[in-house]
C-alpha positions as CSV (number, residue, x, y, z in Angstrom):
1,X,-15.4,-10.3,-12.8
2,X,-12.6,-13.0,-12.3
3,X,-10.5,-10.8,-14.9
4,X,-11.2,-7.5,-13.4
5,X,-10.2,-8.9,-9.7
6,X,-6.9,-10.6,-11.2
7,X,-5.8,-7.4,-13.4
8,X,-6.9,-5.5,-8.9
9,X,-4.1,-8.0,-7.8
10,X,-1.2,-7.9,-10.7
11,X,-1.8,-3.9,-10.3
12,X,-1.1,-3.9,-6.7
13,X,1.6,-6.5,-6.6
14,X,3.6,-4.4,-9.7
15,X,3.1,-0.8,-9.2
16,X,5.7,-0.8,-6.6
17,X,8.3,-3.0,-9.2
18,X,7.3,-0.2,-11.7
19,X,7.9,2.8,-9.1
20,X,11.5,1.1,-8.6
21,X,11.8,0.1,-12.4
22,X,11.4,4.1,-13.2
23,X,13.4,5.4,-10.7
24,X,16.8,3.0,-11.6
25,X,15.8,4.1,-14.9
26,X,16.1,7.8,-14.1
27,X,19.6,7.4,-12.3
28,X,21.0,5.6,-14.8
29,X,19.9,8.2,-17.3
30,X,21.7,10.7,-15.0
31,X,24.8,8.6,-14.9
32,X,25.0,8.4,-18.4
33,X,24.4,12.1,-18.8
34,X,27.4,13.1,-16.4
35,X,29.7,10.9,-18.0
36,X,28.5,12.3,-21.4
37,X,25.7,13.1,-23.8
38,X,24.8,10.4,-25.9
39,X,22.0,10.5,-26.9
40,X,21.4,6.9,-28.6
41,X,22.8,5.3,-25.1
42,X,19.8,7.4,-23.3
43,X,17.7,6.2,-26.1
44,X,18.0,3.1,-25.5
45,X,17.8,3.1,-21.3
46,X,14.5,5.0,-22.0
47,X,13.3,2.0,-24.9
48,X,14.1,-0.3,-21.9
49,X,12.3,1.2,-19.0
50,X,9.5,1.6,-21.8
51,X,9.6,-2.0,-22.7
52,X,9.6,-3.4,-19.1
53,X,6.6,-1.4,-17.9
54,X,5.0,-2.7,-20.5
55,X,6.0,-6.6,-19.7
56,X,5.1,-6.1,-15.9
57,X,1.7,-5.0,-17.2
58,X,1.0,-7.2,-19.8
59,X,0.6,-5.1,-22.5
60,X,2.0,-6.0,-26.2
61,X,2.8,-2.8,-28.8
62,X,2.2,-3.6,-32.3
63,X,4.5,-1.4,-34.4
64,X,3.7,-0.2,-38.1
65,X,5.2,2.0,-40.7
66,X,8.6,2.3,-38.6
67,X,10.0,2.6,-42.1
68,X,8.9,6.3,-42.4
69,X,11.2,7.4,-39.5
70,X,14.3,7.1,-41.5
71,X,17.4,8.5,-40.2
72,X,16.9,12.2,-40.6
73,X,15.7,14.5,-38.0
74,X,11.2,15.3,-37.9
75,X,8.8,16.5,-35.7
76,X,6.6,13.6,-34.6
77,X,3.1,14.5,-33.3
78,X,1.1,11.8,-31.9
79,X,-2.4,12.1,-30.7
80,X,-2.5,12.3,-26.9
81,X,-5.1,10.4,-24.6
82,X,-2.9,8.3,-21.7
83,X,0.3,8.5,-20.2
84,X,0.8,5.3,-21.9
85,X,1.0,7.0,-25.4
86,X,5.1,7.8,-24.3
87,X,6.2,4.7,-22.9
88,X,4.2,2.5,-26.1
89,X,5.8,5.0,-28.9
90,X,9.6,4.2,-26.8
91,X,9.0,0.5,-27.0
92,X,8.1,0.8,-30.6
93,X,11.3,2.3,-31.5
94,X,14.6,3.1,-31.0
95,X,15.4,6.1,-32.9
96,X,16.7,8.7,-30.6
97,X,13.7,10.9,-29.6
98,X,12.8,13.5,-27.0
99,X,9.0,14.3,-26.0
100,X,7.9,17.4,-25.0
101,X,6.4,17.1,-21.6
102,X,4.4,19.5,-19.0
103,X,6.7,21.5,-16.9
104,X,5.1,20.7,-13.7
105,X,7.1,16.8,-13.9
106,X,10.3,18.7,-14.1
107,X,9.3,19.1,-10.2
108,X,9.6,15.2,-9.4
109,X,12.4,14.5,-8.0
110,X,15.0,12.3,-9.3
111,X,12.6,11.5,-12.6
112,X,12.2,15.4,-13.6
113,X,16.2,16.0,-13.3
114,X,16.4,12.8,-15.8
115,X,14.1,14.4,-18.2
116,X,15.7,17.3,-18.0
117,X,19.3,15.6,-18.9
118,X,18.0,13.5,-21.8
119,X,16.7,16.8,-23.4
120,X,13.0,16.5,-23.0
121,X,11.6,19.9,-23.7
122,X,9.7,21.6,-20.9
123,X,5.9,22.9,-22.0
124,X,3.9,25.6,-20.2
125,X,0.7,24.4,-21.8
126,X,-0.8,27.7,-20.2
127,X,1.8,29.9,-21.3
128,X,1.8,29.7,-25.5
129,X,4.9,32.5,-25.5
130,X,7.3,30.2,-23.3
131,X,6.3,27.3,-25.9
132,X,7.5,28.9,-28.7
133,X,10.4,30.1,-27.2
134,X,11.4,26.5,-25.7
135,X,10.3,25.1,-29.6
136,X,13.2,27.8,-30.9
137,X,15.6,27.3,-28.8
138,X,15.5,23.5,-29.9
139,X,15.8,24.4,-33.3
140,X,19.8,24.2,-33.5
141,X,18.9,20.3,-32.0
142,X,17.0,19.5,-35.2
143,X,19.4,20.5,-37.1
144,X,21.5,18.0,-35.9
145,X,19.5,15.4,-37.0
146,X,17.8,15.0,-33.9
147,X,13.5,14.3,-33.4
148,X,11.0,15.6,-30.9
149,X,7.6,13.8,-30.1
150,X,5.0,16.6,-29.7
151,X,1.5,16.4,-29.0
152,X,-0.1,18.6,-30.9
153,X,-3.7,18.8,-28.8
154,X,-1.8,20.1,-26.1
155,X,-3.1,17.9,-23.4
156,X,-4.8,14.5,-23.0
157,X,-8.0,13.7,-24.4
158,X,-10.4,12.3,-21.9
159,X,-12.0,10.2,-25.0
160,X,-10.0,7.6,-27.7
161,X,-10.7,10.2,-30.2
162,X,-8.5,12.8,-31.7
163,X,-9.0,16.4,-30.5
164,X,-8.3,19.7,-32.0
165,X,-4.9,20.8,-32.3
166,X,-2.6,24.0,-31.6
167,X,-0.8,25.7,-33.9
168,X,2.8,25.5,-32.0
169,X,4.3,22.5,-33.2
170,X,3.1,23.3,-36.4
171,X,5.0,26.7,-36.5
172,X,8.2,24.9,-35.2
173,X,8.4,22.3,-37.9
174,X,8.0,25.3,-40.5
175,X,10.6,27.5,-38.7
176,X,13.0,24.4,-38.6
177,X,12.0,23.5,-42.1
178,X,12.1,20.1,-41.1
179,X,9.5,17.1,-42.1
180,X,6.2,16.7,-39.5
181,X,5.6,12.3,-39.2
182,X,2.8,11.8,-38.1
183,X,1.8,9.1,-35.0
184,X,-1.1,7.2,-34.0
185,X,-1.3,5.3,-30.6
186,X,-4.6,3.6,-30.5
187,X,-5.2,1.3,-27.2
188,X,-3.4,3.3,-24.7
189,X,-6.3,5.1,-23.5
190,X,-8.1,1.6,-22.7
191,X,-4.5,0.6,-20.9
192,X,-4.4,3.6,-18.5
193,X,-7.4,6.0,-19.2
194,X,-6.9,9.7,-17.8
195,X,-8.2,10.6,-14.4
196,X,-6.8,7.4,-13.3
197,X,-3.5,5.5,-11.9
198,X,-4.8,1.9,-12.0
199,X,-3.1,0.5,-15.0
200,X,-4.3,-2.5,-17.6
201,X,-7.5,-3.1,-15.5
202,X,-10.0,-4.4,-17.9
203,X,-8.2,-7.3,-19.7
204,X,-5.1,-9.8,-18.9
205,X,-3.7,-8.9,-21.7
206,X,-3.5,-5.5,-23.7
207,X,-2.7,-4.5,-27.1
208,X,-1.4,-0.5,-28.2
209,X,-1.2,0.0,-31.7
210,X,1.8,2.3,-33.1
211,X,1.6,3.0,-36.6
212,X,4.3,5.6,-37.8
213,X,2.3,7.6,-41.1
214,X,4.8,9.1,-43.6
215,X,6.3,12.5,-44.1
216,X,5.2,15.3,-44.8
217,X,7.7,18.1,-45.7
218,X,7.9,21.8,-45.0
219,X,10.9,23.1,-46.7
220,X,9.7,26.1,-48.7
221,X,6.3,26.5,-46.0
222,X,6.2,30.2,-44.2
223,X,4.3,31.3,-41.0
224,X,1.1,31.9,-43.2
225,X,1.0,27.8,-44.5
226,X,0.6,26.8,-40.8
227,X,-3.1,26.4,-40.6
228,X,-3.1,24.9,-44.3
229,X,-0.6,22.1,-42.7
230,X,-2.4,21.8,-39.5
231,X,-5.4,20.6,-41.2
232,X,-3.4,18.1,-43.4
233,X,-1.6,16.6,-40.7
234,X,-5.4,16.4,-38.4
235,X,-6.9,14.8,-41.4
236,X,-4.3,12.6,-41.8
237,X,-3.9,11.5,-38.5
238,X,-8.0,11.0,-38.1
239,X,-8.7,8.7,-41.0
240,X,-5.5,6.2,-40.1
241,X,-7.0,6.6,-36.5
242,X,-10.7,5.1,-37.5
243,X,-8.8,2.7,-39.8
244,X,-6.8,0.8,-37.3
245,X,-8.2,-1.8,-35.6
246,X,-6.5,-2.8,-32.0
247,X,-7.0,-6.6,-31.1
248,X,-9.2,-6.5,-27.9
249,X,-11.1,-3.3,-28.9
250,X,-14.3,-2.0,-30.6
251,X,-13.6,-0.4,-34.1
């Protein structure tokens, strides 16, 4: 009860520094971006304002298999159950990355102009023919080299579980030809559940675990392979998930 009643008081006392955190974090994200685009410069304002949040709420990111990343471009698709799952998979790294986010935050103001700068895609969950037109027009972007964080259940789970996934990242990576990697963020949920604002209520300290799986390629994969590659990646991504155990948590 002592815990719970602390964790009341540090959430009250630090949402506001986190309001402020985010918004000095989104003009100087749309300073950078008028002087110029560069994109590891906005990588690494957006690795900060992660890494921050995460110190004002006391929550600590344990990082493995950063090695898979490399320094080629990939589709990464982490399974999606907190708004925490974006700001823990910045802190864990600091190779340049843009997530795909709902279209409705391009709204705020201030934050969704900054998003829309860095190069975060827009997503119409409802709308699966604007998807896959936003995925192909970013297609020229990976073949610059550069990665996009997807989620591939489309929306956050209300569970710590993984969910069923849609097809449309799936069809991008094969239409890019470009490697899928994929993520697992286990803990967020427990940090910042959905349905709720009130962040890190349940222990002083929290623990997210990141763990980057390796690569799996699609060069030589067509539009038919997409279910075949769907299922890999799921089954992948669901074993590593019941394997990892978080420090604070339940296995």
């Amino acid at each position: 009860m002592l815990i719970r009643l602390l964790c009341f008081f540090r959430y009250i006392l630090m949402a506001p520094v986190a309001i402020i955190w985010t918004i000095l974090c989104s003009w100087a994200t749309a300073l950078s971006c008028a002087i110029s685009v560069h994109r590891l410069r906005e990588q690494k304002i957006l690795h900060w304002w992660s890494k921050v949040l995460m110190l004002i709420f006391n929550v600590h990111v344990v990082v493995t298999g950063e090695e898979n990343l490399g320094d080629e471009g990939a589709i990464l698709l982490f399974n999606h159950a907190s708004l925490f799952d974006i700001t823990a998979i910045f802190t864990a790294t600091q190779k340049v990355a843009r997530f795909g986010a709902k279209v409705e935050l391009f709204k705020v103001p201030i934050f969704g102009s900054a998003m829309r700068r860095v190069g975060i895609l827009p997503i119409a969950r409802n709308d699966r023919e604007k998807v896959i037109q936003v995925y192909h027009e970013a297609r020229e972007r990976t073949l610059n080299g550069e990665s996009f964080v997807l989620a591939p259940e489309g929306t956050r789970m209300d569970k710590p579980q993984i969910g069923p996934f849609k097809s449309g990242p799936f069809i991008f990576a094969i239409n890019a030809q470009i490697p899928v990697l994929p993520v697992i963020v286990k803990g967020a949920c427990e940090v910042l559940p959905k349905h709720t604002l009130f962040i890190n209520m349940h222990q002083w300290r929290s623990y997210i675990h990141v763990c980057f799986l390796p690569r799996i390629e699609t060069v030589g994969l067509t539009f038919e392979d997409r279910d075949d590659l769907k299922g890999r990646v799921r089954k992948m991504m669901v074993e590593a998930f019941e394997n990892i155990q978080v420090k604070g948590l339940k296995k």
